[in-house]
C-alpha positions as CSV (number, residue, x, y, z in Angstrom):
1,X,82.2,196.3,152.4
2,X,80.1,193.8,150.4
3,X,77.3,196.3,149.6
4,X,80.0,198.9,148.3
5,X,81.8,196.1,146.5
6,X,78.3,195.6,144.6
7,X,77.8,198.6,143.6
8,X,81.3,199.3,142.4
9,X,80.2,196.2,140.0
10,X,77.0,197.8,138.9
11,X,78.8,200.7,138.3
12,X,81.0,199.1,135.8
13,X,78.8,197.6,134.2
14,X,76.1,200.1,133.6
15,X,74.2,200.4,130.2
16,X,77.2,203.6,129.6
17,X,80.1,201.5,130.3
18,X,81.2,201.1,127.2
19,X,81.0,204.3,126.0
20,X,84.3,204.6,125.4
21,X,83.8,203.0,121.8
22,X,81.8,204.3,118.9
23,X,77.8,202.6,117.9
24,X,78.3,199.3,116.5
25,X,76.9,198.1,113.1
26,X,76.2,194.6,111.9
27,X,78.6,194.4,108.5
28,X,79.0,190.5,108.1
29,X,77.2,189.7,104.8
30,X,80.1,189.8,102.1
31,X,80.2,192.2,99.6
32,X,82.9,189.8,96.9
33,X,85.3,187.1,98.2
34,X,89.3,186.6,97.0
35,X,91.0,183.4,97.0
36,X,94.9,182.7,98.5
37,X,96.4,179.7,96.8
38,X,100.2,178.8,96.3
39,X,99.5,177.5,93.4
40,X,99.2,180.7,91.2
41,X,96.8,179.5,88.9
42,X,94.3,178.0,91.1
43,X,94.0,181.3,93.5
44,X,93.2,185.2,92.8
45,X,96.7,185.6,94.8
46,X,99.8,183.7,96.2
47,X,100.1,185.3,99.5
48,X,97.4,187.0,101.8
49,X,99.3,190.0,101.9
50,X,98.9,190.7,98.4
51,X,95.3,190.0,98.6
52,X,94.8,192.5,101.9
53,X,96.8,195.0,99.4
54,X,94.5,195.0,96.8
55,X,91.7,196.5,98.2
56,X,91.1,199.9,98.7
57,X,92.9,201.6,101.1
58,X,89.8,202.5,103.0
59,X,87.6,199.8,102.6
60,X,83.4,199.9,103.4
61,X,82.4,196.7,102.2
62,X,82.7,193.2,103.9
63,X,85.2,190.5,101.9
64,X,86.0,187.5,102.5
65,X,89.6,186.3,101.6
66,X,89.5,182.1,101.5
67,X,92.9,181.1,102.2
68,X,92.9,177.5,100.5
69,X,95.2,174.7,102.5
70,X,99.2,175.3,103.4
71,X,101.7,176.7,105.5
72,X,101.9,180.4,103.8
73,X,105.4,181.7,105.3
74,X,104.8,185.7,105.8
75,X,104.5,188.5,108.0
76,X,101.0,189.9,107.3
77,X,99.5,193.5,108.8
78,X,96.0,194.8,108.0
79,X,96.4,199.1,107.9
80,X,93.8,200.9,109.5
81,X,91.3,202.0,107.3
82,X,90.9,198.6,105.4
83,X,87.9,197.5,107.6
84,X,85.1,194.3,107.0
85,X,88.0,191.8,106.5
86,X,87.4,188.1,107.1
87,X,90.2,185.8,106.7
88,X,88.5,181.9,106.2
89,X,90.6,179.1,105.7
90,X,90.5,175.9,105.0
91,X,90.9,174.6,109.1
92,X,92.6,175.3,111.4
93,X,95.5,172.3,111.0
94,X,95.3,173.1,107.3
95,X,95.6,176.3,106.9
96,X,98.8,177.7,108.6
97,X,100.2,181.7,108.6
98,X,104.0,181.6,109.8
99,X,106.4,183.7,110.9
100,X,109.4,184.1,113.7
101,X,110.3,187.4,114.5
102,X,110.7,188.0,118.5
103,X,111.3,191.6,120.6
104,X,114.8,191.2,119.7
105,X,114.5,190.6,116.1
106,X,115.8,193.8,114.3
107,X,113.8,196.0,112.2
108,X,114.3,197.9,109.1
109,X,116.1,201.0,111.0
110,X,118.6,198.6,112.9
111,X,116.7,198.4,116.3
112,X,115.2,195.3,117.9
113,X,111.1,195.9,116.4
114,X,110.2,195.4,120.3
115,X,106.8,193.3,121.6
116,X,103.8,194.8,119.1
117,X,106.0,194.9,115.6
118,X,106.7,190.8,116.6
119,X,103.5,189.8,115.7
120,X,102.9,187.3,112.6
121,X,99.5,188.7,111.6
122,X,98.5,192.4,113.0
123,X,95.1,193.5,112.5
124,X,94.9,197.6,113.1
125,X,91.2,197.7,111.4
126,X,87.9,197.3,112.9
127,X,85.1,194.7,111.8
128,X,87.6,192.1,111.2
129,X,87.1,188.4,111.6
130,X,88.7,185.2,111.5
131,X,87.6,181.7,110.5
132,X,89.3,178.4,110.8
133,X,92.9,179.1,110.4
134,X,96.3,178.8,112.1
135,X,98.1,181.9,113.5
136,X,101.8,181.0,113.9
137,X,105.1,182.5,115.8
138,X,107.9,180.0,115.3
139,X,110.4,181.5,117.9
140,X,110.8,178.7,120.3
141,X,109.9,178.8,123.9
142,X,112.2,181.4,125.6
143,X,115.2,179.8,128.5
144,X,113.5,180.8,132.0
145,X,114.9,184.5,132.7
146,X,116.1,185.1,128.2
147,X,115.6,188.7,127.5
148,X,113.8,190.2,124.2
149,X,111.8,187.1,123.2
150,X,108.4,188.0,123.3
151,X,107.3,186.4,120.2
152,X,103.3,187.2,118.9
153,X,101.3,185.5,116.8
154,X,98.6,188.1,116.6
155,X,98.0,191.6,117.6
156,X,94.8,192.5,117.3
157,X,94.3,197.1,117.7
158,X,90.6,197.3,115.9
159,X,87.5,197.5,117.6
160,X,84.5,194.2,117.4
161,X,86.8,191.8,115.9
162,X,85.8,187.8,116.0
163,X,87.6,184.5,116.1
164,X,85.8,181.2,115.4
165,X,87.8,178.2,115.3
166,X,91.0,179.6,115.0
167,X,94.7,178.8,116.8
168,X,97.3,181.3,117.5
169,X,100.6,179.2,118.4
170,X,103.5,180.7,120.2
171,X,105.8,180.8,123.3
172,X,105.9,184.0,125.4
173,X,103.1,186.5,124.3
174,X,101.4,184.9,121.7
175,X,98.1,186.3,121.5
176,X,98.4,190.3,122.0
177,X,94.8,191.4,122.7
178,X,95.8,195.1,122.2
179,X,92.7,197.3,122.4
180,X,89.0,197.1,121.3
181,X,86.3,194.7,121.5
182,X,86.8,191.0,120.6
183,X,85.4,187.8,120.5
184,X,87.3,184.2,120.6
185,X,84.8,181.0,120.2
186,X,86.2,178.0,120.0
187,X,89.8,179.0,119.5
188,X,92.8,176.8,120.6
189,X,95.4,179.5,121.9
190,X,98.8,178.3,123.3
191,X,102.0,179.5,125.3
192,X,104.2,179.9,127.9
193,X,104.4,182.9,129.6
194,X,101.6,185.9,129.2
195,X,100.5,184.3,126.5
196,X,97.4,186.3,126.4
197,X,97.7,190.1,126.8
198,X,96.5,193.1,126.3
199,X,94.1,195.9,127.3
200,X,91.4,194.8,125.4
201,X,87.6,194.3,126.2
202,X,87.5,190.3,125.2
203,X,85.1,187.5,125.5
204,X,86.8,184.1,125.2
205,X,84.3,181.6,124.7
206,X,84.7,177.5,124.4
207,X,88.1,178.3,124.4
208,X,91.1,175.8,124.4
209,X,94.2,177.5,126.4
210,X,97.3,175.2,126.7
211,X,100.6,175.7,128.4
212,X,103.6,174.9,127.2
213,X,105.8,176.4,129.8
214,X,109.2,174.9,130.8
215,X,109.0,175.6,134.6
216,X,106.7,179.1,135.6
217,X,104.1,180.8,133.2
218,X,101.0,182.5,133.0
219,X,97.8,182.5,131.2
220,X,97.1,186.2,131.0
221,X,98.4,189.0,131.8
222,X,95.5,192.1,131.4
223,X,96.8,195.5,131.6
224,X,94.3,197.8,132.6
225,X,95.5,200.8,134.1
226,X,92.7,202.1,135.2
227,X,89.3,202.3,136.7
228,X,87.5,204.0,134.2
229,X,89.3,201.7,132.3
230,X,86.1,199.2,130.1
231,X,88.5,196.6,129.7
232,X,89.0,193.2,130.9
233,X,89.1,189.5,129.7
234,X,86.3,187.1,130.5
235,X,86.8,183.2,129.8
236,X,83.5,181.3,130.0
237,X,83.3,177.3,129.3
238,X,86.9,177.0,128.8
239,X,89.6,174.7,129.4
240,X,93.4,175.3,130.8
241,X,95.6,172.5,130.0
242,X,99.5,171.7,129.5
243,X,102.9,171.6,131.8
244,X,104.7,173.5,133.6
245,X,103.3,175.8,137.0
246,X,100.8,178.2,135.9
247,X,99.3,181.2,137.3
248,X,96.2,182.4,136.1
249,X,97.1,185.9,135.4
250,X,99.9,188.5,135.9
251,X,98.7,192.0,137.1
252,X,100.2,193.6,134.1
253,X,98.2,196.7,134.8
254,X,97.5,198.5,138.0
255,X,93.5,197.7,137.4
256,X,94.0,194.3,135.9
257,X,90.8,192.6,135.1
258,X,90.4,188.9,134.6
259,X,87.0,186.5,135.3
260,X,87.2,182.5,133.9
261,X,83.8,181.1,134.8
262,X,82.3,177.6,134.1
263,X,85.8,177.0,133.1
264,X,88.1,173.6,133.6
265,X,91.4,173.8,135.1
266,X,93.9,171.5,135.5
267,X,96.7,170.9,137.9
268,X,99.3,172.9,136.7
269,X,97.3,175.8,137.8
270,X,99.6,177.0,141.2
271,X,97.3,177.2,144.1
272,X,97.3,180.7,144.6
273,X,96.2,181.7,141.4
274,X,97.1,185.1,140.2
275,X,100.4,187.3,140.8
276,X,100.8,191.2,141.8
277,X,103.3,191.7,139.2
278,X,105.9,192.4,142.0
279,X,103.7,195.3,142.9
280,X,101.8,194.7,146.1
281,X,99.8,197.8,145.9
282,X,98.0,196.4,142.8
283,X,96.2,193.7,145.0
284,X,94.4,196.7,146.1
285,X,92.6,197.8,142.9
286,X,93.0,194.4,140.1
287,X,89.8,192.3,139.9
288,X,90.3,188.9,139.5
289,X,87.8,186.4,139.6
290,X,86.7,182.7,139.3
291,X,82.7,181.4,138.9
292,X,82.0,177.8,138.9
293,X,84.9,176.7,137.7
294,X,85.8,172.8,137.8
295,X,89.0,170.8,137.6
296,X,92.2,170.0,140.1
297,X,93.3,173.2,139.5
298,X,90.1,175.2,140.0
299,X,90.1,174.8,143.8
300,X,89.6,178.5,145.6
301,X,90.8,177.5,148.8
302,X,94.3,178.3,148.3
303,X,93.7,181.2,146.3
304,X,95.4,184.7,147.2
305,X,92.8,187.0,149.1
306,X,92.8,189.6,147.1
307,X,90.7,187.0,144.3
308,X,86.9,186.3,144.5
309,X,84.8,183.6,144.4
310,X,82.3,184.8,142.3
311,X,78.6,185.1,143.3
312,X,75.8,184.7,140.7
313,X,75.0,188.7,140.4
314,X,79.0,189.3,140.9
315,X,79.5,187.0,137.6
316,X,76.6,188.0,135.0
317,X,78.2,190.9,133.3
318,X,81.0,188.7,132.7
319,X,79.3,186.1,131.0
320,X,77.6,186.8,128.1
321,X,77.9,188.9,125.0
322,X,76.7,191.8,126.4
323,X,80.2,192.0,128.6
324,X,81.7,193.4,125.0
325,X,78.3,194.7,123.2
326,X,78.2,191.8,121.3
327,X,74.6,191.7,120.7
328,X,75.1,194.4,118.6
329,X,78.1,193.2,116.3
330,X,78.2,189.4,116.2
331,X,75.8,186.9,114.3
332,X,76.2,184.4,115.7
């Protein structure tokens, strides 16, 4: 069983695993820069929307938008084709994006938007990056059982995206790690429940994660569906903090895939760890994983048996940028 177990993990993680996404280009030196300033005369523009806006619909050049200090109070989406974006502001506690729409909230044609049209800041675009700001969903944190109030901060559909130093702030869902390739280095991301989700292939590095959960939550909920699936969320030298009980991740997806290595946890992590989604047939096939991970909550005795304790070979793909191709894309 070990030996097949191996080579299911080789398998994965062959040099054609991610084959599934298009050759990579390094596109970080900026082409012009814009500047976001309330003030109207000390900016290029008064809202980051307007400055996404102005470019060309389909943008091939990298710019840099500097969002100067402030709460800005919008709804902000990047369309497809306008790729090389990098938002920078000023810090993270000084630059703020806001906004409060949940699930329920009702769009333009009289129906509740749902999860994905929640989001504060969406990103459909690929090459985007983010640098020292906020990412903000008001909605407070949902009663335990409350219907339709999935609230996110971001949503992130483009392909070899980065974070550095950012914080998305929300309740239930707040960071929705759609699809694509993406990196989060030290990032401060906080929630309640599934409060980071997706089917994304994502490297969470130096991370901060804090719970704000009233009674149950969950870190992560990773829905891979399946096993040819190259997707999966890796957290290496992070920290899980905050209240409430926490599980570690929620087996949105039949082939779930979730590794935190080198990674602090504290108590409120429930002994058991991770949760079938209700669907018992999914212990079967999800892969979740722990590797040298410290902290009250990081003991692996009371873990559910269908979680690993990592072995050195089991967690190097996991734990380094070549789990999302990142050698090729980031400059670090």
């Amino acid at each position: 069983m070990e030996k097949k177990f191996m080579r299911w993990v080789s398998s994965i993680h062959n040099g054609l695993r991610h084959s599934v996404f298009g050759p990579t280009h390094n596109m970080f030196l900026p082409s012009f820069s814009l500047t976001v300033d309330r003030n109207q005369c000390a900016g290029d523009f008064t809202s980051i929307q307007a400055a996404i806006d102005s470019l060309p619909l389909i943008n091939v050049a990298r710019v840099v938008i500097r969002v100067k200090p402030g709460t800005y109070i919008e709804k902000v989406s990047v369309s497809p084709f306008r790729a090389f974006i990098t938002i920078q502001g000023a810090g993270a506690d000084k630059t703020v994006i806001q906004w409060g729409d949940t699930a329920q909230t009702l769009g333009v044609n009289g129906k509740p938007m749902g999860t994905f049209k929640s989001a504060t800041f969406a990103i459909n675009a690929p090459y985007f990056i983010a640098k020292n700001i906020t990412f903000k969903n008001t909605s407070p944190v949902p009663k335990s059982g409350q219907m339709g109030r999935q609230a996110v901060a971001l949503r992130i559909s483009g392909d070899r995206a980065a974070f550095m130093g950012c914080k998305f702030l929300g309740a239930q869902d707040t960071l929705y790690d759609h699809v694509g390739r993406h990196y989060y280095k030290d990032c401060y991301i906080e929630g309640s429940v599934d409060f980071i989700f997706g089917n994304a292939l994502s490297l969470f590095e130096g991370c901060h994660v804090h719970a704000i959960a009233e009674k149950y939550g969950a870190v992560t909920a990773q829905s891979r569906m399946s096993f040819l699936d190259d997707t999966g969320f890796s957290f290496v030298r992070c920290k899980v903090t905050g209240s409430g009980v926490l599980y570690l991740g929620r087996a949105w997806g039949s082939f779930s895939r979730v590794v935190f290595a080198y990674t602090f946890m504290d108590s409120i992590i429930i002994p058991r760890g991770w949760n079938n989604w209700g669907d018992p047939n999914r212990q079967m096939t999800v892969f979740y994983g722990q590797y040298k991970c410290t902290g009250p909550g990081a003991n692996h005795g009371g873990r559910v048996s269908w979680s690993r304790e990592l072995t050195d070979e089991e967690a190097k793909p996991f734990i380094s940028l070549n789990f999302i191709d990142g050698l090729e894309w980031i400059k670090l």
